[in-house]
VOBA-1610 file (N, C-alpha, C; in pm, whole numbers, padded with zeros to 5 digits, always signed):
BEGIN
Unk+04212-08069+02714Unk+04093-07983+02710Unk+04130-07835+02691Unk+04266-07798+02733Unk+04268-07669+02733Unk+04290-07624+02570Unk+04310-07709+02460Unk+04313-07685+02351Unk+04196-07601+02283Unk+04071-07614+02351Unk+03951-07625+02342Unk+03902-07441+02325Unk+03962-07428+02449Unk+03977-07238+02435Unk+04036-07220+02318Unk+04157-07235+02273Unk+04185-07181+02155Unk+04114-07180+01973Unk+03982-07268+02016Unk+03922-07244+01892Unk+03823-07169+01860Unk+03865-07127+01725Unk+03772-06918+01705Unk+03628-07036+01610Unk+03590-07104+01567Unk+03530-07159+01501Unk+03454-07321+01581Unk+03303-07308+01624Unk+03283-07475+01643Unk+03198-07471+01515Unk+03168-07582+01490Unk+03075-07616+01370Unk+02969-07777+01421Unk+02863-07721+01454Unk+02783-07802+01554Unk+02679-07863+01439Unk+02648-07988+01457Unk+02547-08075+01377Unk+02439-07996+01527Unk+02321-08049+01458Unk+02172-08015+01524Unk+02074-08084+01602Unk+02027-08165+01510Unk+01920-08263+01572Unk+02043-08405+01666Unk+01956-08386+01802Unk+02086-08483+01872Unk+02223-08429+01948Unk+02191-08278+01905Unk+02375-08247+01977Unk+02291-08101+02026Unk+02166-08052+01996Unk+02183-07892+02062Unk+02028-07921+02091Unk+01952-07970+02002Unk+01827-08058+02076Unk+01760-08127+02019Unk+01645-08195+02042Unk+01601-08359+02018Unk+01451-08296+02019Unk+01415-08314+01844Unk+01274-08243+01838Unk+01250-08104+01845Unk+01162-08070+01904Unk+01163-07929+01952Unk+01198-07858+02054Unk+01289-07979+02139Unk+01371-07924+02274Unk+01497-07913+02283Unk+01499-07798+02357Unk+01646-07764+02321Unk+01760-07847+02436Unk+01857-07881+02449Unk+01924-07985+02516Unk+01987-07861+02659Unk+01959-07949+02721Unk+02047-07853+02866Unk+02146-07801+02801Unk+02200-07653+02865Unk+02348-07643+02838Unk+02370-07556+02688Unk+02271-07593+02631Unk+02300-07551+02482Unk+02311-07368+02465Unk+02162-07323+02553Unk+02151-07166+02553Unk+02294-07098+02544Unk+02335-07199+02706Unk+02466-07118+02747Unk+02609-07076+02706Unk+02606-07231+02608Unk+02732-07257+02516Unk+02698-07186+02423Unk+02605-07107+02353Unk+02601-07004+02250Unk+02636-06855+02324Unk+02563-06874+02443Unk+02557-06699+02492Unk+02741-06706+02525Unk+02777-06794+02526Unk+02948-06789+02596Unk+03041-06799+02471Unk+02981-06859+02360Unk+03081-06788+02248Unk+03076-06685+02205Unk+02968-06616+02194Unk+02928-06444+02149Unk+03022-06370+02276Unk+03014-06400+02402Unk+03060-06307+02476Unk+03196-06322+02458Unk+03282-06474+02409Unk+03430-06472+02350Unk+03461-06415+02244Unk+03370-06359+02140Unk+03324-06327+02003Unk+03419-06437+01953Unk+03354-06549+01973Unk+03381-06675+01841Unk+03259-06690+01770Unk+03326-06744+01655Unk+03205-06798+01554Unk+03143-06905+01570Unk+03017-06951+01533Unk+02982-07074+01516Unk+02887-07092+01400Unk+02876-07221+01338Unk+02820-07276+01216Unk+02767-07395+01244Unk+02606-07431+01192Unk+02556-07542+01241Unk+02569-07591+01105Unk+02645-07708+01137Unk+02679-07797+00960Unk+02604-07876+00989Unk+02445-07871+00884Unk+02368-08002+00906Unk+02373-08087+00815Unk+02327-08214+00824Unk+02289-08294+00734Unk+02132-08328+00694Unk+02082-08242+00745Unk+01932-08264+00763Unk+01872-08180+00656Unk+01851-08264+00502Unk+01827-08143+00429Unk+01647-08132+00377Unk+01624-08148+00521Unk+01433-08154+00480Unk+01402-08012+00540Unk+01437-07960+00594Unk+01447-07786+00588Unk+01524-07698+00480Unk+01468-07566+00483Unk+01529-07485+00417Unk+01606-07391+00507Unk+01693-07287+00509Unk+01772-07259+00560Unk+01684-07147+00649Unk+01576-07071+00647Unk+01519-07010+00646Unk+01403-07116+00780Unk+01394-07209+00754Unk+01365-07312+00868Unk+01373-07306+00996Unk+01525-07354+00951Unk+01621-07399+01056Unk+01666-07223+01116Unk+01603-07133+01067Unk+01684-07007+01171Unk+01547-06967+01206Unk+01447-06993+01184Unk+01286-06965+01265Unk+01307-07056+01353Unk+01346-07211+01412Unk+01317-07262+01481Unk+01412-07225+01598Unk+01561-07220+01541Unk+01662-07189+01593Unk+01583-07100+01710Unk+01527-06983+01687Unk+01521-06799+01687Unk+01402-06873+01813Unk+01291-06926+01796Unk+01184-07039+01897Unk+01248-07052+01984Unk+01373-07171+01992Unk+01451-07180+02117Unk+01581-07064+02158Unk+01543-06949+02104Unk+01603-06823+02168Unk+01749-06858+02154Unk+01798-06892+02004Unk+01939-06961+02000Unk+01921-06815+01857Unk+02059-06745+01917Unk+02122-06622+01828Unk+02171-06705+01680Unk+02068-06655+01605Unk+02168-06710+01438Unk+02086-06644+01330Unk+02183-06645+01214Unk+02167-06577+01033Unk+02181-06660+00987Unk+02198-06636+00844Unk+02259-06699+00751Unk+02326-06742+00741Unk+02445-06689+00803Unk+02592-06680+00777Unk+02636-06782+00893Unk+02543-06803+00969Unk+02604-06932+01114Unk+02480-07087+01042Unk+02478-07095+00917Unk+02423-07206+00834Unk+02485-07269+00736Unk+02486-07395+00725Unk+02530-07435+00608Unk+02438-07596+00590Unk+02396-07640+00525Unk+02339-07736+00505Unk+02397-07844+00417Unk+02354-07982+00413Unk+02360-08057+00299Unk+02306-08056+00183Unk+02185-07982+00155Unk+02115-07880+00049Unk+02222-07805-00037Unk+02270-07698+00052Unk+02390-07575+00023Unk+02510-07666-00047Unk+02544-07761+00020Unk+02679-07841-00065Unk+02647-07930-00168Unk+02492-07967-00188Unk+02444-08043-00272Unk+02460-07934-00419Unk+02416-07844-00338Unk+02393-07729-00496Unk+02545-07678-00550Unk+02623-07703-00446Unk+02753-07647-00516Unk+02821-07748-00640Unk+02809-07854-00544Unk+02846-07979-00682Unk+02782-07991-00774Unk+02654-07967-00779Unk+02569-07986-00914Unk+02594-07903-00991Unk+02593-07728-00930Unk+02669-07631-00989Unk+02787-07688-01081Unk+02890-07773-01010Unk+03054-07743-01086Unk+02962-07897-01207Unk+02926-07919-01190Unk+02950-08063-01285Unk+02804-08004-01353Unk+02715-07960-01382Unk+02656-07881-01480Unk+02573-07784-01424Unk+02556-07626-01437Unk+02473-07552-01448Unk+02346-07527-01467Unk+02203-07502-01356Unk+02073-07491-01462Unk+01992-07644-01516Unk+02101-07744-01404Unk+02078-07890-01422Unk+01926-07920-01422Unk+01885-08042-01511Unk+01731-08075-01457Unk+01750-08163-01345Unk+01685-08178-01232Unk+01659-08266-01147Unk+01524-08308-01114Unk+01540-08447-01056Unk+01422-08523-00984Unk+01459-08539-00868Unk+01400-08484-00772Unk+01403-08539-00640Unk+01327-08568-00542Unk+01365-08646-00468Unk+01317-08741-00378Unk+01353-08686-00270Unk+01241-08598-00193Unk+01272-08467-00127Unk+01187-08393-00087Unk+01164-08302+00017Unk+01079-08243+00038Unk+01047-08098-00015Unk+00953-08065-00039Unk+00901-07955-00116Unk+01041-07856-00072Unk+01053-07841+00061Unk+01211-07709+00167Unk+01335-07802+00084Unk+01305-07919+00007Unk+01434-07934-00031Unk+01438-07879-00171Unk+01283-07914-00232Unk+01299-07861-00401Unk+01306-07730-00448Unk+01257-07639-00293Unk+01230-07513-00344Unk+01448-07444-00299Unk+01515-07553-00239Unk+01604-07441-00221Unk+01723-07459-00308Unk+01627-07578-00411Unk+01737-07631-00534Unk+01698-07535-00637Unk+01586-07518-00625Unk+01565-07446-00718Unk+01616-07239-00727Unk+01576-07273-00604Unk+01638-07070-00575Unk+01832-07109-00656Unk+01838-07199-00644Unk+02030-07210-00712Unk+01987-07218-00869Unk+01854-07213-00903Unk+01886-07252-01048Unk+01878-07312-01101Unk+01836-07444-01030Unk+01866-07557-01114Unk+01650-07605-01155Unk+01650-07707-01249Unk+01475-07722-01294Unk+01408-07839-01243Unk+01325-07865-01141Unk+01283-07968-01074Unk+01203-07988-01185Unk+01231-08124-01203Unk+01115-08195-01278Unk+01066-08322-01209Unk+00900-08320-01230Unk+00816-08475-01184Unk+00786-08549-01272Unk+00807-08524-01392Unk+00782-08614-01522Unk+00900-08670-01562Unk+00937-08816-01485Unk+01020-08886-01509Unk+01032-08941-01687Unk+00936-08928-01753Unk+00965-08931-01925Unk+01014-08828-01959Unk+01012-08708-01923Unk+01123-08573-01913Unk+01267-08638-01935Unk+01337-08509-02022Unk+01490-08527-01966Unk+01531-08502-01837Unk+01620-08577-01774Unk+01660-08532-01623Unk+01767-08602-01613Unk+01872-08474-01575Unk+02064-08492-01570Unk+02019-08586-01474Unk+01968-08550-01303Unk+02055-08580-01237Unk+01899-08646-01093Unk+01948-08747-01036Unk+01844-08788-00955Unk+01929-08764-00794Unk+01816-08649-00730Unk+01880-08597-00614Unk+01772-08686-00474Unk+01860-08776-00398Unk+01774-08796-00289Unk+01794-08711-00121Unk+01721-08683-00069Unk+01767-08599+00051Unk+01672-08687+00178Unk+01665-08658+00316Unk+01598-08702+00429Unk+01465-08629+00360Unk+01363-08721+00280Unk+01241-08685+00293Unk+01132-08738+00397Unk+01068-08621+00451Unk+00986-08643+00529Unk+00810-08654+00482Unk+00846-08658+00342Unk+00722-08606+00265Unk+00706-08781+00187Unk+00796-08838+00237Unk+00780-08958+00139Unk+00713-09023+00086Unk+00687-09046-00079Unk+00564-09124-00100Unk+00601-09292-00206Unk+00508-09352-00235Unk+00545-09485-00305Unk+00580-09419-00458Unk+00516-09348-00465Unk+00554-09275-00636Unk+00714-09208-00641Unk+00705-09146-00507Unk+00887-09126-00515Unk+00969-09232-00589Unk+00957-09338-00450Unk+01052-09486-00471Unk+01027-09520-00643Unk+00921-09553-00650Unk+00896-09592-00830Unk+01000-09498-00942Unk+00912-09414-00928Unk+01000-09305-00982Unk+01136-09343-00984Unk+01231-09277-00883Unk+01379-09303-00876Unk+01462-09435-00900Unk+01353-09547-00898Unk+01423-09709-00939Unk+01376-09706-01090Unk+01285-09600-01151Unk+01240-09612-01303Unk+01453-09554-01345Unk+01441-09448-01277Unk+01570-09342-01342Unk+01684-09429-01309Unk+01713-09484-01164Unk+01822-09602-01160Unk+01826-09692-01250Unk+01732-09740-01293Unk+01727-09844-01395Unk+01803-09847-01521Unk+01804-09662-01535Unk+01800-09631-01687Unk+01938-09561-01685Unk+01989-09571-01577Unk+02120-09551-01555Unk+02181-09384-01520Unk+02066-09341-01480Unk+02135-09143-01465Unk+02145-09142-01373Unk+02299-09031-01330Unk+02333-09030-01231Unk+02266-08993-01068Unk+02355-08988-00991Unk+02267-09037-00831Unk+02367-08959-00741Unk+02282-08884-00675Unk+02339-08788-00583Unk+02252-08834-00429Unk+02288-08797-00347Unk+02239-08798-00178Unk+02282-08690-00121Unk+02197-08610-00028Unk+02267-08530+00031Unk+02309-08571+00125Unk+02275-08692+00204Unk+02367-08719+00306Unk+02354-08894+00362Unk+02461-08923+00402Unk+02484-09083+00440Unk+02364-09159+00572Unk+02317-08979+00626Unk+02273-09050+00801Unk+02105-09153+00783Unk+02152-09234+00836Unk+02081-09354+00877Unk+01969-09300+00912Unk+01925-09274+01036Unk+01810-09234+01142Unk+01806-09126+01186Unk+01756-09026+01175Unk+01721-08905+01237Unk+01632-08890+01407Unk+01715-08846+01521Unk+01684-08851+01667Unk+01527-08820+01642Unk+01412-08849+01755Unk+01294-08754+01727Unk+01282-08805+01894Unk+01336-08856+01975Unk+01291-08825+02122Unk+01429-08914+02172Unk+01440-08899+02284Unk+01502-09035+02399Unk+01525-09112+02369Unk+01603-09199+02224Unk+01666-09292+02191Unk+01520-09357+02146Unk+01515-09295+02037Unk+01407-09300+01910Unk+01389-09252+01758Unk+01421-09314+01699Unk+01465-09248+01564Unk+01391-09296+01467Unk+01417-09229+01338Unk+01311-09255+01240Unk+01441-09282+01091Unk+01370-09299+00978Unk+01484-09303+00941Unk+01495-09260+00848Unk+01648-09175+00822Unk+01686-09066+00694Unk+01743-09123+00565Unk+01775-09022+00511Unk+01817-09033+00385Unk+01912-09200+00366Unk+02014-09199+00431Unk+02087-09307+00430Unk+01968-09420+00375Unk+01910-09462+00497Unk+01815-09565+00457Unk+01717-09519+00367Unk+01667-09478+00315Unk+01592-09445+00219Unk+01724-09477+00034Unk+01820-09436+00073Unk+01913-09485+00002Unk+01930-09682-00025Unk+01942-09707+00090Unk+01942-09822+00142Unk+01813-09963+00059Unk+01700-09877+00077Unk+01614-09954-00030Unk+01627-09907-00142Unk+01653-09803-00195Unk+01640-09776-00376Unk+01791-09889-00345Unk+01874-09929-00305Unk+02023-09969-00321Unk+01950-10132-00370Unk+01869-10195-00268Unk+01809-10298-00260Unk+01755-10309-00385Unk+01674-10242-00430Unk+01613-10244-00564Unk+01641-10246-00690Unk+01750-10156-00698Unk+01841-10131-00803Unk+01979-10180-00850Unk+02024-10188-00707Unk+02180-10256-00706Unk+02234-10123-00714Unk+02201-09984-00707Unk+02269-09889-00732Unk+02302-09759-00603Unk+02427-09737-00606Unk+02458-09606-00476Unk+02462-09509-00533Unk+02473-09422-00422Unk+02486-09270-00468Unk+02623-09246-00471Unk+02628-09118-00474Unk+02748-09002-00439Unk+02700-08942-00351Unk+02729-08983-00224Unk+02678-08865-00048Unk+02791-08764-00081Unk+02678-08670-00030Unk+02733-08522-00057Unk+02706-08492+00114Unk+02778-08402+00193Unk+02728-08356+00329Unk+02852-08434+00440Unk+02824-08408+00522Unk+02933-08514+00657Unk+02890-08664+00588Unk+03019-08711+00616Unk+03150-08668+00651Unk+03268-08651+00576Unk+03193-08579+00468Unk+03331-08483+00310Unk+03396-08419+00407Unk+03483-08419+00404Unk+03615-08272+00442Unk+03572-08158+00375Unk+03467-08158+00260Unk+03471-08046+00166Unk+03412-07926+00244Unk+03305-08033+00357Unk+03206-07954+00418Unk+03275-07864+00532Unk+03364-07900+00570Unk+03476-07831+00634Unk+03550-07700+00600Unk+03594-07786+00462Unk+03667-07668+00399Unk+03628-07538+00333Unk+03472-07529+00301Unk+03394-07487+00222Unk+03384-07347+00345Unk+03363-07425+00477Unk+03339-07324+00620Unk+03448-07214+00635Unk+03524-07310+00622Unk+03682-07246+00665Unk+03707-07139+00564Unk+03712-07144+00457Unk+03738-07072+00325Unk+03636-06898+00357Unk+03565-06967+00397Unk+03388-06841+00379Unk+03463-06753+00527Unk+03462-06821+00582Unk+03542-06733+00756Unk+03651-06735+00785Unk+03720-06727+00640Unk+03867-06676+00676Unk+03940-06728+00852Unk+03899-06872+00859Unk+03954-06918+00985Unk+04029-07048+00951Unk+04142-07084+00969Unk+04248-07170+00962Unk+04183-07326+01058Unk+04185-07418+00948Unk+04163-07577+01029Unk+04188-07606+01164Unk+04317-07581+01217Unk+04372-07618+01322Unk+04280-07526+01462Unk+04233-07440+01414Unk+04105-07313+01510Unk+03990-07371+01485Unk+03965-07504+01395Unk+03816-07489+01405Unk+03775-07626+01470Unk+03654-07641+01562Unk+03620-07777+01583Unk+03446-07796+01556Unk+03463-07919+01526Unk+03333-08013+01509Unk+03242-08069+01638Unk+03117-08027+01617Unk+03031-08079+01771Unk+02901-08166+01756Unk+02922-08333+01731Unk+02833-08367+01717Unk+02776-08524+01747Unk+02654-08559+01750Unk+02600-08689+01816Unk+02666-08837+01709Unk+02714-08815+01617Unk+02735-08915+01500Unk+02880-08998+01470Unk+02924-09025+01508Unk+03088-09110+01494Unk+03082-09112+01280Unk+02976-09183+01278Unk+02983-09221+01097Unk+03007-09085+01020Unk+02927-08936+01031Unk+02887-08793+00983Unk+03006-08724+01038Unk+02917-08675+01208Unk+03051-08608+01237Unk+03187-08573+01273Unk+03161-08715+01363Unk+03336-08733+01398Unk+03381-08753+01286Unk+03332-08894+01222Unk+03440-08892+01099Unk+03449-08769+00994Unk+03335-08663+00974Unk+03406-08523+00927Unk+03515-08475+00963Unk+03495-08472+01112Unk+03601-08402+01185Unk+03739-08459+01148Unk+03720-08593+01164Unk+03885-08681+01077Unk+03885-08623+00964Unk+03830-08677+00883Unk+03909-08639+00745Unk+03899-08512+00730Unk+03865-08409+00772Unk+03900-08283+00788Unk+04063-08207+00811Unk+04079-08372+00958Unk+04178-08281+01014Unk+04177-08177+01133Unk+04043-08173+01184Unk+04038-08082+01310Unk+03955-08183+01400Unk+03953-08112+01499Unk+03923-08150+01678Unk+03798-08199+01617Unk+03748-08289+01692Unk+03584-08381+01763Unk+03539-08392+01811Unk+03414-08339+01873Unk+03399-08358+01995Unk+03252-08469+01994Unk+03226-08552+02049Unk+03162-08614+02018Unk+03064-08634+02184Unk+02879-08609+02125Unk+02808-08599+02277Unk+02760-08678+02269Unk+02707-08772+02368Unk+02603-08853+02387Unk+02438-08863+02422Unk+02402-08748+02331Unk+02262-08712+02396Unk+02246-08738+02246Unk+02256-08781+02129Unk+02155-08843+02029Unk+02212-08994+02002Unk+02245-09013+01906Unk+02273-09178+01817Unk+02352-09238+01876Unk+02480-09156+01913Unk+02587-09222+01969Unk+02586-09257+02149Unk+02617-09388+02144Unk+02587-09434+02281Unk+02772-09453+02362Unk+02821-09487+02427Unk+02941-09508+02489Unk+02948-09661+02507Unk+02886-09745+02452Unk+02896-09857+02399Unk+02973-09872+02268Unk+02929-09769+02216Unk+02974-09741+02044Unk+03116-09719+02044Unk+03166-09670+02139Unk+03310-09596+02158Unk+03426-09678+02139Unk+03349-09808+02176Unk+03478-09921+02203Unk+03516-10015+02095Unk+03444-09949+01996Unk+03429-10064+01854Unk+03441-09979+01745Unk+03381-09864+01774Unk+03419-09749+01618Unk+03565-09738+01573Unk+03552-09687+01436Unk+03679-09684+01390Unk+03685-09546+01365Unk+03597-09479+01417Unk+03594-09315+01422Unk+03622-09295+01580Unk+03726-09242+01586Unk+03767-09191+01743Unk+03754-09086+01736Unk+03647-09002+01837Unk+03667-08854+01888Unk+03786-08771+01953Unk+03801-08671+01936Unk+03919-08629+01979Unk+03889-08620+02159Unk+03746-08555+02198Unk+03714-08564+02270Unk+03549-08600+02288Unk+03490-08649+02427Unk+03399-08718+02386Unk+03284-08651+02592Unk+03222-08580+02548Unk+03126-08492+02627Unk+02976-08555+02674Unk+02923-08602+02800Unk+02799-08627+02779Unk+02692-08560+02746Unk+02713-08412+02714Unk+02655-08326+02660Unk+02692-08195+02633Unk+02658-08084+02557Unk+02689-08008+02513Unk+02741-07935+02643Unk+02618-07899+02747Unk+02663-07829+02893Unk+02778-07856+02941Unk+02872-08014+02936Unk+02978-08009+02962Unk+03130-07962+02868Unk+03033-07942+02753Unk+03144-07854+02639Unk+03141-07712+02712Unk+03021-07641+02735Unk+03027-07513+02790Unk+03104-07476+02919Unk+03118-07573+03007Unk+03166-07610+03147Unk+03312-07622+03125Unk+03394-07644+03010Unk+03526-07625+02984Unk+03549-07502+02905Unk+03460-07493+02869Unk+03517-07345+02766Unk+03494-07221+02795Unk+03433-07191+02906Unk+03381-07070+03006Unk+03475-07022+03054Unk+03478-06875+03057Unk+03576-06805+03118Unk+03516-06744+03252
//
């Protein structure tokens, strides 16, 4: 545990690890007010790309949790970088919420709803807006063979006390059923999403750690990354799960308050 002090960088998933809905999780206030007073950094790496970034720091700012821009990064944000390198100004369709189309579009790229349109690239994200014309839609474009992006792998999204609804993953999961066809998940658990952090804050791997409810997203980020894990049990992940995953945490917290409870000076 004492390794734990020495890192200038955590990088915390959200829903499930700092709070569940619109509540913020015991412990959480304190573990922010106690890295500012260490002046460490922190970055909430989400996978939750049905907000816009601009969202997620109004709600943040609600539960009186200190953050910018610059302590954000989304599955949105890494979605747009790859589309960026593999074409520029791309057309897309997505299957997504309006906070997802409008923050594809601030990058540049041309949402289109007229699937008889040209369209590079078919983007699915955790829509919360979901409709039957989506699904149609995106098994018309699977069909026809253009490529397939996700912003992220997660299954179920927390919404109370071991209650979930379900994200992008599964929504993947039936176009998969339908089509016979996968994506390319973009978001946890890439290393890219890691490295992308590390690069921007000039902070070295071995200083940075991962804080989050998910063995599949975040721990296994944290592996193929290469840095620390800490893994809580206040969303998805249960301590049942522990004994069968093939994602081992480096360390494993029943909640964030007891991350703060070691790292307090």
């Amino acid at each position: 545990m004492e390794k734990l002090k020495d890192i200038k960088l955590f990088l915390l998933d959200m829903d499930g690890t700092i709070y569940i809905d619109n509540t913020l999780i015991d412990g959480a206030k304190d573990f922010f007010e106690e890295l500012i007073k260490q002046k460490k950094d922190y970055v909430f790496l989400t996978n939750n790309s049905s907000k816009g970034v601009e969202q997620y720091l109004e709600k943040l700012h609600k539960l009186n949790i200190r953050a910018n821009k610059e302590n954000m990064f989304t599955s949105a944000q890494a979605t747009s970088i790859y589309l960026k390198e593999k074409k520029e100004n791309a057309t897309l369709y997505v299957v997504g919420t309006e906070s997802l189309k409008r923050e594809l579009s601030l990058q540049g790229f041309l949402i289109e709803d007229d699937i008889t349109k040209r369209i590079d690239f078919l983007v699915v994200g955790y829509d919360t807006e979901l409709n039957y014309k989506k699904i149609k839609d995106a098994c018309y474009l699977l069909n026809r063979g253009i490529e397939y992006i996700a912003t992220n792998p997660d299954l179920v999204c927390p919404t109370g006390k071991k209650e979930f609804i379900p994200d992008c993953g599964s929504i993947c999961n039936m176009l998969e059923t339908a089509t016979k066809r996968t994506p390319l998940y973009i978001g946890k658990p890439k290393k890219e999403m890691v490295e992308i952090v590390s690069k921007i804050k000039k902070i070295p791997l071995e200083n940075i750690a991962v804080i989050g409810d998910r063995l599949y997203t975040d721990i296994a980020c944290g592996i193929n990354a290469g840095i620390s894990s800490l893994c809580v049990l206040t969303g998805e992940t249960q301590k049942e799960d522990l004994v069968t995953t093939q994602y081992k945490p480096t360390y494993v917290f029943n909640s964030i308050k007891d991350i703060y409870n070691v790292i307090k000076l």
